[in-house]
N, C-alpha and C positions, 0 to 999 in steps of 0.2 A: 511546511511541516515535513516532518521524517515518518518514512514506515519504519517499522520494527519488526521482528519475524519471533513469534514466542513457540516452544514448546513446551504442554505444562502436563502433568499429573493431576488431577481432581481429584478432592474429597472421597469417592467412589475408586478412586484410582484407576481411572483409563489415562491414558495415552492419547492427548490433543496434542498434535502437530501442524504447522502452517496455521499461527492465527495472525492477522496481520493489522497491524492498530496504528494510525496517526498519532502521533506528540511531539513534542515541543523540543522531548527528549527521552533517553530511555527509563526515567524516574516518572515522566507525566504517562508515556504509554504503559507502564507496570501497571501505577495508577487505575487507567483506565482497566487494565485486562481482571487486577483483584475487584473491579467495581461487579465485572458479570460473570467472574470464577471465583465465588468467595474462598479461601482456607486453601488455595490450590497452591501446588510447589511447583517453580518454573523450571524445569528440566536443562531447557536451552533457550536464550535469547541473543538475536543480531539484529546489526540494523540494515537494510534492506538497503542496496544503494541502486539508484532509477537511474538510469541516464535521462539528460534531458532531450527531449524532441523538439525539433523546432516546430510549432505550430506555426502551419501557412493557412489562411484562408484568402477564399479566393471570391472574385464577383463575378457578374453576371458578364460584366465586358472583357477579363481575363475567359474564363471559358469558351465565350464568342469565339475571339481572338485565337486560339488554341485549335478550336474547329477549322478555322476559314485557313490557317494554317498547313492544317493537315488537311486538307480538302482536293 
């Protein structure tokens, strides 16, 4: 799934910036944002782009190993 970055205007007319919403795309996160901003005007919308991390994890025997290295 993709973030999205909304900036909106409410019904009251404040000024909400940085709201950040999961979808599918930027038609399901709109979706999502008019579900808990009812009547609000979207000011500005982007899509948030993440770089990927490579996620490492590690065990008990790498760590070990790691120690007795630096030791």
């Amino acid at each position: 799934m993709q973030k999205y970055d909304f900036t909106i205007k409410t019904r009251n007319g404040h000024l909400v910036e940085n709201i950040r919403i999961f979808g599918k795309d930027m038609a399901d996160a709109e979706r999502k944002l008019r579900q808990m901003y009812m009547h609000c005007e979207i000011v500005q919308n982007q899509e948030v782009v993440v770089e990927k991390e490579l996620q490492q994890s590690a065990d008990i025997e790498d760590v070990l190993t790691l120690i007795v290295k630096h030791s």
